[in-house]
PDB file of N, CA, C and O in Angstrom, chain B, residues numbered from 101:
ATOM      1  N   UNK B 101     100.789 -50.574 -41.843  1.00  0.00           N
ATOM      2  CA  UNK B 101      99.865 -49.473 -41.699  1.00  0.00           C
ATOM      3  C   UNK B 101     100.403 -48.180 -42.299  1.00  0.00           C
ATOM      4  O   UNK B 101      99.657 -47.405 -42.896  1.00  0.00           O
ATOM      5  N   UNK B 102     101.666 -47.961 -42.140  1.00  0.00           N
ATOM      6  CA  UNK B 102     102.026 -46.658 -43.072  1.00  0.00           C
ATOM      7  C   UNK B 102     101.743 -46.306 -44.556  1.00  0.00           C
ATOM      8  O   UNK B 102     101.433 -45.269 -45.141  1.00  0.00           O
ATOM      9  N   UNK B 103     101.929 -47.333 -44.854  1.00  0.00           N
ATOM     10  CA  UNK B 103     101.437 -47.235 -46.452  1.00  0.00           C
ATOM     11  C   UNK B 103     100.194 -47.499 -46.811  1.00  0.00           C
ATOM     12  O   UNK B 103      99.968 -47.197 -47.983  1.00  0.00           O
ATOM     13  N   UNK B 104      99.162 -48.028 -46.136  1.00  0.00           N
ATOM     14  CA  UNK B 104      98.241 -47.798 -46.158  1.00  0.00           C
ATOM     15  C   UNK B 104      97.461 -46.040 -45.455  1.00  0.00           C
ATOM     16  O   UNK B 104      96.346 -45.604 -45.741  1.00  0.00           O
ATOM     17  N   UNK B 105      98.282 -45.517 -44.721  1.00  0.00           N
ATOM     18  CA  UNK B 105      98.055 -44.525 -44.577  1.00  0.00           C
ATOM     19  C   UNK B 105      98.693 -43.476 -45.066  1.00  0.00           C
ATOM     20  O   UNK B 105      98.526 -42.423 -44.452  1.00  0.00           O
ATOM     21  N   UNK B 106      99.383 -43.465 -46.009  1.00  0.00           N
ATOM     22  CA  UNK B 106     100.230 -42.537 -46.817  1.00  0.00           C
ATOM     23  C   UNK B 106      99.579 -41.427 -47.702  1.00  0.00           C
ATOM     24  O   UNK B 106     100.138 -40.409 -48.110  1.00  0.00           O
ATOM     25  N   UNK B 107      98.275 -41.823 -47.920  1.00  0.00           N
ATOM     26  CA  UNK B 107      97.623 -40.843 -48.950  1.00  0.00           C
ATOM     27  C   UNK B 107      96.444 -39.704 -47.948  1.00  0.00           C
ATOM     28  O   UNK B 107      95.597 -38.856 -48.229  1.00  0.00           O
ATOM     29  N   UNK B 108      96.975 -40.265 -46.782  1.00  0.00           N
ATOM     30  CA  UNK B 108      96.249 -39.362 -46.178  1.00  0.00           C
ATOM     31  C   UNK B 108      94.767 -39.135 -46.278  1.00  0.00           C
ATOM     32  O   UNK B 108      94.338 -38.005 -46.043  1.00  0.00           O
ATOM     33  N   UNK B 109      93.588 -40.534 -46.750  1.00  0.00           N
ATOM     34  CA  UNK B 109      92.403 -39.991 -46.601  1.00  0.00           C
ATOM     35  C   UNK B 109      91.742 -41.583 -46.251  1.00  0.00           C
ATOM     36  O   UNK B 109      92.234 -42.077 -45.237  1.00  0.00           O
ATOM     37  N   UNK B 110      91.095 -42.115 -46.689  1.00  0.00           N
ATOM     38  CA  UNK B 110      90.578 -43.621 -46.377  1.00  0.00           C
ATOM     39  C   UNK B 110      91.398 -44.376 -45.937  1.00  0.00           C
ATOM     40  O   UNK B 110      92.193 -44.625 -46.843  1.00  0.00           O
ATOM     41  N   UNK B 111      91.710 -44.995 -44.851  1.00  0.00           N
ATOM     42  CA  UNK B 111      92.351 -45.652 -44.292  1.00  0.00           C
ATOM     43  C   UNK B 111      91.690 -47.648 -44.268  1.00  0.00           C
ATOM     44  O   UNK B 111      90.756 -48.206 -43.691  1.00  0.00           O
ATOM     45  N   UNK B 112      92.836 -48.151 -45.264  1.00  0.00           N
ATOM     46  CA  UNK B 112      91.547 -49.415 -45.602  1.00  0.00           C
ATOM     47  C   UNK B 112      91.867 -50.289 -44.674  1.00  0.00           C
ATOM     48  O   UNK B 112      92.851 -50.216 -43.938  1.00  0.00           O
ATOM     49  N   UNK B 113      90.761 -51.432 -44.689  1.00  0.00           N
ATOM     50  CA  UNK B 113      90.338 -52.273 -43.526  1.00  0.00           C
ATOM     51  C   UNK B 113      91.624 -53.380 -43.354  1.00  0.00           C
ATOM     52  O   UNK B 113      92.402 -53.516 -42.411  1.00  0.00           O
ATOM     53  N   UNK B 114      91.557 -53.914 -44.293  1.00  0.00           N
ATOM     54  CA  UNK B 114      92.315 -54.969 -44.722  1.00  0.00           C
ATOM     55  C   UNK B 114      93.048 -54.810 -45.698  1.00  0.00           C
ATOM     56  O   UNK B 114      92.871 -53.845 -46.442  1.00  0.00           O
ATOM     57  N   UNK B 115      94.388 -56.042 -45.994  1.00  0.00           N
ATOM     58  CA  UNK B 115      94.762 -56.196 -46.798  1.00  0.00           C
ATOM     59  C   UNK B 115      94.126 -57.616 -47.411  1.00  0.00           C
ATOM     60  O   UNK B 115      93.941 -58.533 -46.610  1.00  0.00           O
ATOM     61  N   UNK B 116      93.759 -57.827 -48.944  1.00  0.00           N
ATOM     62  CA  UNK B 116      92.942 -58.743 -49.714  1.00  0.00           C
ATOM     63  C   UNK B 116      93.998 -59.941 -50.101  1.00  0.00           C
ATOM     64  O   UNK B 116      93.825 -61.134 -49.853  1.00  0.00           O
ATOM     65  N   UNK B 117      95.265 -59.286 -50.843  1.00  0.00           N
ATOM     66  CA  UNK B 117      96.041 -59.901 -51.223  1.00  0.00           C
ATOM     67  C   UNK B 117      97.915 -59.556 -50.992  1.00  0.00           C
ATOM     68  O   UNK B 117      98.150 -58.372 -50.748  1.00  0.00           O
ATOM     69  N   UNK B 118      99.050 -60.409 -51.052  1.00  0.00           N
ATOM     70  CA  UNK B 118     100.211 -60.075 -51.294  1.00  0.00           C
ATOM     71  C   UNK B 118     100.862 -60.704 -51.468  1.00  0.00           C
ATOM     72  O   UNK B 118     100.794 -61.868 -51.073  1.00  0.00           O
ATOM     73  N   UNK B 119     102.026 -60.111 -52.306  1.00  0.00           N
ATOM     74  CA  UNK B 119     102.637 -61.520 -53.080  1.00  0.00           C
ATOM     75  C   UNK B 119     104.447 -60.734 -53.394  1.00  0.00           C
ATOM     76  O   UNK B 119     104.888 -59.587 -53.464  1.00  0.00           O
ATOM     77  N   UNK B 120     104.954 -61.958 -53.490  1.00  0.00           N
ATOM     78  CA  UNK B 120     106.524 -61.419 -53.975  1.00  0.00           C
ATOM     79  C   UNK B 120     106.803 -61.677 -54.918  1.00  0.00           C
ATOM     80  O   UNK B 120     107.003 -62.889 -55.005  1.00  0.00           O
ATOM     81  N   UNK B 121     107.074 -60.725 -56.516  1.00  0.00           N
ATOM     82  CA  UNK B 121     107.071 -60.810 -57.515  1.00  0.00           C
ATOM     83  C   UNK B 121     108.307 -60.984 -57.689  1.00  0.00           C
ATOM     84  O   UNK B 121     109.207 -60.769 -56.878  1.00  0.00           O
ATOM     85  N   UNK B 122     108.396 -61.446 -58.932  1.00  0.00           N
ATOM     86  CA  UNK B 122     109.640 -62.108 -59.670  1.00  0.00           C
ATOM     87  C   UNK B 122     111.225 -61.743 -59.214  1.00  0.00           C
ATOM     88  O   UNK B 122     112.080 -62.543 -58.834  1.00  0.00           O
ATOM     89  N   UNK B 123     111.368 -59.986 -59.403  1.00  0.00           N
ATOM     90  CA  UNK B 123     112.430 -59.418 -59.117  1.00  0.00           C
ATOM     91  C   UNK B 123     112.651 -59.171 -57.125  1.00  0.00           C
ATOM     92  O   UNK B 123     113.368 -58.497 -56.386  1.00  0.00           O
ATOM     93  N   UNK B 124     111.674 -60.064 -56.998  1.00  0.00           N
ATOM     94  CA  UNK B 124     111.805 -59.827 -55.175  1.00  0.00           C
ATOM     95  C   UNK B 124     111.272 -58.964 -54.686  1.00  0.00           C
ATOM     96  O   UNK B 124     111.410 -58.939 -53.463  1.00  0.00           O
ATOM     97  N   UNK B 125     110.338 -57.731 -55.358  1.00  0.00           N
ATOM     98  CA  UNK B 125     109.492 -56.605 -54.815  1.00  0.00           C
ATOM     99  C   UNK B 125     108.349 -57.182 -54.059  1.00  0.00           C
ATOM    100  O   UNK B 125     108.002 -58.305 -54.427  1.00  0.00           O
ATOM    101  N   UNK B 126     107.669 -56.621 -53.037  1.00  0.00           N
ATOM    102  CA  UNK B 126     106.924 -57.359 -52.146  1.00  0.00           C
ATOM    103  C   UNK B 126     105.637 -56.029 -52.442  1.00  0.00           C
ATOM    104  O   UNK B 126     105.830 -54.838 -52.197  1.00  0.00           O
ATOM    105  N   UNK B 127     104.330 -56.625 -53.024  1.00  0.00           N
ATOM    106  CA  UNK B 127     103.084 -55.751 -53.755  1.00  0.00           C
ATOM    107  C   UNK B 127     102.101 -56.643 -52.403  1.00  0.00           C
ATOM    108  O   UNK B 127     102.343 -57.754 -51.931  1.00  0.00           O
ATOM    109  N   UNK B 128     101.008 -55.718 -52.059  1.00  0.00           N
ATOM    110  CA  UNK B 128      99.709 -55.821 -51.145  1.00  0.00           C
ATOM    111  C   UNK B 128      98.954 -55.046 -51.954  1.00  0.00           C
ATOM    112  O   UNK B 128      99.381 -54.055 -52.547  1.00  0.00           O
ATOM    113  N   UNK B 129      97.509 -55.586 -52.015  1.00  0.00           N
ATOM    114  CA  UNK B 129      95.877 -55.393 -52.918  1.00  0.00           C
ATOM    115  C   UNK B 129      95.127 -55.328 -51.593  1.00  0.00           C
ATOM    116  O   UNK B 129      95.354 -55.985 -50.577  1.00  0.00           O
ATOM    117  N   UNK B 130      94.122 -54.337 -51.818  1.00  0.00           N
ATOM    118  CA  UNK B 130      92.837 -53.988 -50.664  1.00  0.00           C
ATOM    119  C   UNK B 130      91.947 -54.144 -51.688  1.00  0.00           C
ATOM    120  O   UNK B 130      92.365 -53.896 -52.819  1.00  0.00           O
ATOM    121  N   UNK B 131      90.637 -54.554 -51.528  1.00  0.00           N
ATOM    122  CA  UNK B 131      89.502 -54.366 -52.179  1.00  0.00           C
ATOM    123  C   UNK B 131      88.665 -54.645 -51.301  1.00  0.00           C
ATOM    124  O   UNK B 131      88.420 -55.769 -50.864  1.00  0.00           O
ATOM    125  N   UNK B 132      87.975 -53.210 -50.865  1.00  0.00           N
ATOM    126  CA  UNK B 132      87.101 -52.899 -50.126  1.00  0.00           C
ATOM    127  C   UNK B 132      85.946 -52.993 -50.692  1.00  0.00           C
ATOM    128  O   UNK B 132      86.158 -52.090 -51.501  1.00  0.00           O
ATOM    129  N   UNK B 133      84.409 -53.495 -51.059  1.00  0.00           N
ATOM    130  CA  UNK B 133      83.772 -53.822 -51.905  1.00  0.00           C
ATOM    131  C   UNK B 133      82.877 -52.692 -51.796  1.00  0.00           C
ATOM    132  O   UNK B 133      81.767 -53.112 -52.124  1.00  0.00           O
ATOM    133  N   UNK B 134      82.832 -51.870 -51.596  1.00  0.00           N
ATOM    134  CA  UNK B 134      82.082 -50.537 -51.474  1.00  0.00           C
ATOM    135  C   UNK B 134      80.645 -50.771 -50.535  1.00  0.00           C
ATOM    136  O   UNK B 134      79.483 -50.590 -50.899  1.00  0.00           O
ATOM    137  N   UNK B 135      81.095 -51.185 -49.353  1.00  0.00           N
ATOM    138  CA  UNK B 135      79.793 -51.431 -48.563  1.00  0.00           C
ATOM    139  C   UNK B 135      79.926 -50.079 -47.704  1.00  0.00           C
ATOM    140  O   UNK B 135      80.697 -49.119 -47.712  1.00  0.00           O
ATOM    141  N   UNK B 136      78.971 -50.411 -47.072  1.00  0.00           N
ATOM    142  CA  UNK B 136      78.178 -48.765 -46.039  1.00  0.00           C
ATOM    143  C   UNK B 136      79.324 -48.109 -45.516  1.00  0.00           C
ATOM    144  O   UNK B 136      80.129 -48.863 -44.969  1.00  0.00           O
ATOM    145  N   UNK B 137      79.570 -47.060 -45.538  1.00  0.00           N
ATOM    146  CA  UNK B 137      81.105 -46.468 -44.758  1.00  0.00           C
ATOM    147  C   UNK B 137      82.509 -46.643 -45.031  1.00  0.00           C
ATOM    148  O   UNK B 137      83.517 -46.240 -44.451  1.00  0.00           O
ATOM    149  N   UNK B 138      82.236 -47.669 -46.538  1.00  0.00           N
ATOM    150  CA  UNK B 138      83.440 -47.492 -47.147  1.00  0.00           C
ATOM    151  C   UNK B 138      83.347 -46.778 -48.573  1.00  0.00           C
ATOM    152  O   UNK B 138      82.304 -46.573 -49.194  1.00  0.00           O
ATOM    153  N   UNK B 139      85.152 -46.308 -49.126  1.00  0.00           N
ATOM    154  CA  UNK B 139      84.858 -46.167 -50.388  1.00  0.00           C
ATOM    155  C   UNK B 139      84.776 -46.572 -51.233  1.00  0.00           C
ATOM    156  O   UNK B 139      84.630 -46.042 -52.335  1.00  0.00           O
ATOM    157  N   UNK B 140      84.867 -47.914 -50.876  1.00  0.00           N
ATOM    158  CA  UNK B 140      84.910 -48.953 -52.445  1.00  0.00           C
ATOM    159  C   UNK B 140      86.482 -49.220 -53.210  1.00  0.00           C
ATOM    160  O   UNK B 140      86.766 -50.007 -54.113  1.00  0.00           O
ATOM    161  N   UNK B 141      87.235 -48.373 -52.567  1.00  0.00           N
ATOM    162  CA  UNK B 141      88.741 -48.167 -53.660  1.00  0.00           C
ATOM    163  C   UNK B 141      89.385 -49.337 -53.599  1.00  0.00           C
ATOM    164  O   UNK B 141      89.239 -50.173 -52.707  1.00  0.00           O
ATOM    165  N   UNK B 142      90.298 -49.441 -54.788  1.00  0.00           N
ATOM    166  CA  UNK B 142      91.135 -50.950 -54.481  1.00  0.00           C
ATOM    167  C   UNK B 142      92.214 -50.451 -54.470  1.00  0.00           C
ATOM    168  O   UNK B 142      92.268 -49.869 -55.553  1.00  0.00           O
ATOM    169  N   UNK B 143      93.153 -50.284 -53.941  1.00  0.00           N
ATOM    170  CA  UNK B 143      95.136 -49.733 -53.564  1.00  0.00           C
ATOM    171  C   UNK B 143      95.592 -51.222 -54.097  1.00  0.00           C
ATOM    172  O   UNK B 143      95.218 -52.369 -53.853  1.00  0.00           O
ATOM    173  N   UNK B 144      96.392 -50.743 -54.778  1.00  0.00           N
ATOM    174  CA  UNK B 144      98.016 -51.903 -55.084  1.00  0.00           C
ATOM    175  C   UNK B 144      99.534 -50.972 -54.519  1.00  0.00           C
ATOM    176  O   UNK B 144     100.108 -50.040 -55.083  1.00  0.00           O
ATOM    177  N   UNK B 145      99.720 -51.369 -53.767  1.00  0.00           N
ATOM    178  CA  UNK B 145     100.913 -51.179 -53.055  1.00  0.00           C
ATOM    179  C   UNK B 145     102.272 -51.423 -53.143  1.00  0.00           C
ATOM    180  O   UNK B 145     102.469 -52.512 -52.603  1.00  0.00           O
ATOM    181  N   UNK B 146     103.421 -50.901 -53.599  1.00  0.00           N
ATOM    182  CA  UNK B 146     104.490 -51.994 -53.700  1.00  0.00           C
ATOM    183  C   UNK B 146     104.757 -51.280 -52.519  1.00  0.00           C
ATOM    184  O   UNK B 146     104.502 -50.093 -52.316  1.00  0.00           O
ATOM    185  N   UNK B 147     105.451 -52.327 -51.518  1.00  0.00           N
ATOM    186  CA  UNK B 147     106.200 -51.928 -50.628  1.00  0.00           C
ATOM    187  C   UNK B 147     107.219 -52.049 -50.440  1.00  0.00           C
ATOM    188  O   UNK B 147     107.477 -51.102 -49.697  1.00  0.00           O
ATOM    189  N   UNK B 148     108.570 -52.887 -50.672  1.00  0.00           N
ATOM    190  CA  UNK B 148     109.968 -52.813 -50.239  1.00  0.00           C
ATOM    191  C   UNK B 148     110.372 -54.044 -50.933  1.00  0.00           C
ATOM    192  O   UNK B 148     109.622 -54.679 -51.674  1.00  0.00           O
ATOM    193  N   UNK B 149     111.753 -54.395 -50.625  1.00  0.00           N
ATOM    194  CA  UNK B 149     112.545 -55.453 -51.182  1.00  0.00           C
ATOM    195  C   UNK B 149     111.941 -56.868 -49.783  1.00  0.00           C
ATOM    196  O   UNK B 149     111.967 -56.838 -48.553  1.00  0.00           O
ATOM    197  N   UNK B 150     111.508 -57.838 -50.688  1.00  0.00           N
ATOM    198  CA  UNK B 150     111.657 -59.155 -49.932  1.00  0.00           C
ATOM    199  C   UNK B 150     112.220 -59.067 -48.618  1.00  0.00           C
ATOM    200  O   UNK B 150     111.553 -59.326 -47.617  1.00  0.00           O
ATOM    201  N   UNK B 151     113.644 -58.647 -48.572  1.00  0.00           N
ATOM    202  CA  UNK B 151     114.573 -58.673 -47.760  1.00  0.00           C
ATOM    203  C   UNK B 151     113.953 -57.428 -46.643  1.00  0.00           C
ATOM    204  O   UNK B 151     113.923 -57.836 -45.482  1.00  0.00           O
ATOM    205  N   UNK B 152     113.636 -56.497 -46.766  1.00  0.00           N
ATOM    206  CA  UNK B 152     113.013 -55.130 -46.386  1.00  0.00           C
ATOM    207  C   UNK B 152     111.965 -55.628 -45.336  1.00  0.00           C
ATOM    208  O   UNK B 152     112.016 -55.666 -44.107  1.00  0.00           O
ATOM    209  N   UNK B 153     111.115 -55.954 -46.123  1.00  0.00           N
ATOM    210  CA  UNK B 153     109.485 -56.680 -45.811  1.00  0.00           C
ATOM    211  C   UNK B 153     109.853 -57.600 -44.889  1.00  0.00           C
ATOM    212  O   UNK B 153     109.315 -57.514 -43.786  1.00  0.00           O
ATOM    213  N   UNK B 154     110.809 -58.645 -45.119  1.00  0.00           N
ATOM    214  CA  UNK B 154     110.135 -59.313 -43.946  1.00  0.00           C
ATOM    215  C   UNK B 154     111.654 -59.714 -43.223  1.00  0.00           C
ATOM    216  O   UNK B 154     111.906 -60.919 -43.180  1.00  0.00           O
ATOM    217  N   UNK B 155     112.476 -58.947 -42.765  1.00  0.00           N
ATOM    218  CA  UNK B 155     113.810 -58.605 -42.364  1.00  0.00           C
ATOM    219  C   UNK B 155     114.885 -59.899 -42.514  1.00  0.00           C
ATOM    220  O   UNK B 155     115.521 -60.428 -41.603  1.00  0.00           O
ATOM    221  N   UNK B 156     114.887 -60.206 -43.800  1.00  0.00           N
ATOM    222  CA  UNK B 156     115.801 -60.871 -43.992  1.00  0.00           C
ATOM    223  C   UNK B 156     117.095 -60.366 -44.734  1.00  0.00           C
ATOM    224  O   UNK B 156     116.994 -59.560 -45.659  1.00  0.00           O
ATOM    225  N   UNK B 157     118.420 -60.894 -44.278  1.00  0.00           N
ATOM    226  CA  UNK B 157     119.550 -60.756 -44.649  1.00  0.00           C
ATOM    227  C   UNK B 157     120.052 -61.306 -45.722  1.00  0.00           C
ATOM    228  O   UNK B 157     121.229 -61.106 -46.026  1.00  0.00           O
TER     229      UNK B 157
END
């Protein structure tokens, strides 16, 4: 939830997608489809090291 709330304005519903790319960076996708009360935006996120994300040593 922090990084989804980091920009300080739309706070999105879900996360759509996430995945751990090659070098071990851990990326999350929203795509909110622009229905009633939303904004439609899609966020790509990187968030932390593999290890970070999901507390491994």
């Amino acid at each position: 939830m922090p990084a989804l709330r980091a920009t300080d304005g739309w706070t999105q519903e879900k996360l759509e997608g996430l995945t751990v790319a090659g070098g071990g960076e851990v990326y999350a996708i929203t795509d909110n489809d622009g229905v009633q009360d939303a904004t439609g935006e899609t966020v790509l996120m990187r968030l932390d090291s593999s290890r970070k994300v999901f507390g491994r040593n």
